[in-house]
Kinemage of the C-alpha trace (Angstrom):
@kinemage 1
@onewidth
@group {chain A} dominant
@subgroup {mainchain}
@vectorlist {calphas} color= white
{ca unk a 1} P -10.665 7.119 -0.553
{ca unk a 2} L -7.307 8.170 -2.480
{ca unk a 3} L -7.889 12.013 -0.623
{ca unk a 4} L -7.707 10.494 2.752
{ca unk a 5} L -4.431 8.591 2.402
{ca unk a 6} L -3.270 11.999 1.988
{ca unk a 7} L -4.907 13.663 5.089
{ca unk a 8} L -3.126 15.607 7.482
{ca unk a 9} L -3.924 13.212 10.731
{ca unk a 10} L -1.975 9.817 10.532
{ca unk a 11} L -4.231 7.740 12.001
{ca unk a 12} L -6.571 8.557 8.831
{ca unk a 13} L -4.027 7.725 6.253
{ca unk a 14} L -3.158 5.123 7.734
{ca unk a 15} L -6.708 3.772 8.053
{ca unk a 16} L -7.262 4.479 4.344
{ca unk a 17} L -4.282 2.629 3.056
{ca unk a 18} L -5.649 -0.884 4.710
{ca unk a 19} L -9.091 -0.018 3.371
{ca unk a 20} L -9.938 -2.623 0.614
{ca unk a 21} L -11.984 0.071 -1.544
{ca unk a 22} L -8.472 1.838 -2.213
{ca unk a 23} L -8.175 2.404 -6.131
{ca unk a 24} L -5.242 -0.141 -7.308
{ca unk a 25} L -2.842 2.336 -8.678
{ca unk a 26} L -2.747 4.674 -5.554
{ca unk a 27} L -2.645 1.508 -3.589
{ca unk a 28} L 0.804 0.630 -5.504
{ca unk a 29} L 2.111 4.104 -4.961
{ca unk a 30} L 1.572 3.771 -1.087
{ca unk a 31} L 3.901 0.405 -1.052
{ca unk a 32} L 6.814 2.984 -1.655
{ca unk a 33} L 5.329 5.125 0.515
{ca unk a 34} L 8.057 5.111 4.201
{ca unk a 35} L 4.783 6.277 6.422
{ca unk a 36} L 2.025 4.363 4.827
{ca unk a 37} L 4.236 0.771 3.314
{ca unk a 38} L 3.466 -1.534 6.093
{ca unk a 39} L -0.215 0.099 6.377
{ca unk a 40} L -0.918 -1.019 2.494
{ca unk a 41} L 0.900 -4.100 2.405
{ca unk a 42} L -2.191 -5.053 5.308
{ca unk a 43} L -4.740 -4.144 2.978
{ca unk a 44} L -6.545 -7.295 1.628
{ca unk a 45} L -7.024 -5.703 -2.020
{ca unk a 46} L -3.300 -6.365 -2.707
{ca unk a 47} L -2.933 -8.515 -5.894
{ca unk a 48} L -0.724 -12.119 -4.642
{ca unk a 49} L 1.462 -11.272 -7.343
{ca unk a 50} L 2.771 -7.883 -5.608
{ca unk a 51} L 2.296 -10.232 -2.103
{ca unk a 52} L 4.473 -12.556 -3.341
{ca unk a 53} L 6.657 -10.052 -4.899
{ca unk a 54} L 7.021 -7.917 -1.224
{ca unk a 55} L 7.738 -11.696 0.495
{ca unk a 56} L 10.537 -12.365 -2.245
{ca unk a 57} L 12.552 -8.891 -1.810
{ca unk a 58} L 11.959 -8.692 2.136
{ca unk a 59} L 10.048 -5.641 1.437
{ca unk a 60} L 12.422 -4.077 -0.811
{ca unk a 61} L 10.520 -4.096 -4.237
{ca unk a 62} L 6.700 -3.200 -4.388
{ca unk a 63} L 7.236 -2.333 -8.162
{ca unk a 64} L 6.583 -4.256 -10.879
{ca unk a 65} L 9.561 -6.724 -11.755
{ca unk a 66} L 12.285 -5.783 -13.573
């Protein structure tokens, strides 16, 4: 699943950052990710605490907190 949010055609890595089998960690990395941010923060697998963390900062801080 990880591969294909690195394939060539956009449609497919965008597809693979909503899917829900995504591995956590490269799910985090795609939040910071200009193409594929608003594709991941759709995907259901997101912990609430990174939710609630995106709906805090506007967007602004996928990271962990400070």
């Amino acid at each position: 699943m990880a591969r294909l949010t690195r394939d060539p055609a956009p449609g497919v890595r965008a597809a693979a950052a909503r899917h829900p089998n995504l591995p956590q960690p490269r799910l985090a990395a795609l939040l910071d990710d200009e193409e594929l941010a608003h594709h991941a923060a759709a995907n259901a697998a997101l912990p609430p605490d990174t939710i609630h963390r995106l709906l805090r900062t506007g967007g602004r801080q996928a990271g962990p907190p400070d």
